[in-house]
C-alpha positions as CSV (number, residue, x, y, z in Angstrom):
1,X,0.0,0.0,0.0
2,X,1.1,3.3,-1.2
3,X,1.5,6.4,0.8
4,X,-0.7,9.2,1.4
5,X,0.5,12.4,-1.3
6,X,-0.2,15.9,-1.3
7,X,0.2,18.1,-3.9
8,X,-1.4,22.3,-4.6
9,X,-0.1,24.2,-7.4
10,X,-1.1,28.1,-7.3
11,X,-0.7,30.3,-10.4
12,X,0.8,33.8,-9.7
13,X,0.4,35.3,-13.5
14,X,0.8,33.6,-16.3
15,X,4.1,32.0,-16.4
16,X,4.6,31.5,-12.6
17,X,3.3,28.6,-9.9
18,X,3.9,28.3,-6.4
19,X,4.1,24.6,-5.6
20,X,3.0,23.6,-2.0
21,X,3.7,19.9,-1.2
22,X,4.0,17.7,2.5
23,X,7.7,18.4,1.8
24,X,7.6,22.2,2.2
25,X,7.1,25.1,-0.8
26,X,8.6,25.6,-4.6
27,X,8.6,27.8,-7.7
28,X,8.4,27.4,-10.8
29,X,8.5,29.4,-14.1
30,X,7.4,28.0,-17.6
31,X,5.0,27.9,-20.6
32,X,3.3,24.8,-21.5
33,X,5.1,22.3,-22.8
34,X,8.3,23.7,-20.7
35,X,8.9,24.3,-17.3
36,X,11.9,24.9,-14.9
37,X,11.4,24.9,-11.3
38,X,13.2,24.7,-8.0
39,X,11.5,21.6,-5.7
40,X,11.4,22.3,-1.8
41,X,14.5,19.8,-1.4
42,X,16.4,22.4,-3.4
43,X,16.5,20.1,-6.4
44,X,15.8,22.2,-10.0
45,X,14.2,20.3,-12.6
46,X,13.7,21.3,-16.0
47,X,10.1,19.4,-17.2
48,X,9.2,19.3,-20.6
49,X,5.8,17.7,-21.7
50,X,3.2,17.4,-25.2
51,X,0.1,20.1,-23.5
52,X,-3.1,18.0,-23.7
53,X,-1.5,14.4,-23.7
54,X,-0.1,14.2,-20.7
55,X,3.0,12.8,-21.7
56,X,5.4,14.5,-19.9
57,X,9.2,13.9,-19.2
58,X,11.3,15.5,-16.2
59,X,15.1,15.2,-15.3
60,X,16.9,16.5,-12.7
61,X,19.4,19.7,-13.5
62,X,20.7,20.2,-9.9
63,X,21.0,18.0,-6.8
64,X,20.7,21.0,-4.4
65,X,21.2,20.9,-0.7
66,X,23.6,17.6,0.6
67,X,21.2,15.7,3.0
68,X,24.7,13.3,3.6
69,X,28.4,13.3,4.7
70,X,31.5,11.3,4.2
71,X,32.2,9.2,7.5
72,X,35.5,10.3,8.5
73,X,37.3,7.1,9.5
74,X,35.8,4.9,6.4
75,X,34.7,7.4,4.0
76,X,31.4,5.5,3.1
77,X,28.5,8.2,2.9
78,X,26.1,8.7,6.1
79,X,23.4,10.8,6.4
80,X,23.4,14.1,7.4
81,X,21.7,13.5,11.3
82,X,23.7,10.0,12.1
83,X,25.5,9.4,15.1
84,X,27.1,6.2,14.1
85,X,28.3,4.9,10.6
86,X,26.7,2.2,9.3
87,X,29.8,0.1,7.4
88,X,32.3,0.9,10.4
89,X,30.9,1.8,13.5
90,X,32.9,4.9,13.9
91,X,31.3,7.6,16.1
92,X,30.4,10.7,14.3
93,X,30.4,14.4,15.2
């Protein structure tokens, strides 16, 4: 069973939306058929799509914000709020 989503796009003129999502607030600016716009993990995405079909494709231009960190004595990533690494053990600061 899939999770709950939540999803409200508000249109500020014509080429401008405010995205609000469980995740927090975007942007993003476009025509139909293209659209560029920066997610509320930080991420930009450049969307491109055929109006009307709804056929749409969307890649990833930026990663933004790290949510990880190199462990110091292993160097395998951790995330950004462990207190342990996972491969080594190593306590982190």
């Amino acid at each position: 069973m899939l999770g709950w989503r939540f999803r409200k796009s508000i249109s500020l003129g014509r080429f401008f939306r405010i995205n609000l999502s469980k995740k927090g607030v975007g942007a993003s600016v476009g025509v139909p058929g293209f659209r560029i716009g920066v997610g509320a993990d930080g991420k930009v995405r450049r969307t491109v799509s055929i109006p009307g079909t709804g056929l749409y494709k969307t890649e990833v231009l930026s990663k933004g914000a790290s949510t990880s960190r190199a462990c110091p004595e292993c160097g395998k990533r951790v995330g950004a709020k462990d207190s342990y690494c996972r491969s080594c053990g190593a306590r982190l600061e």
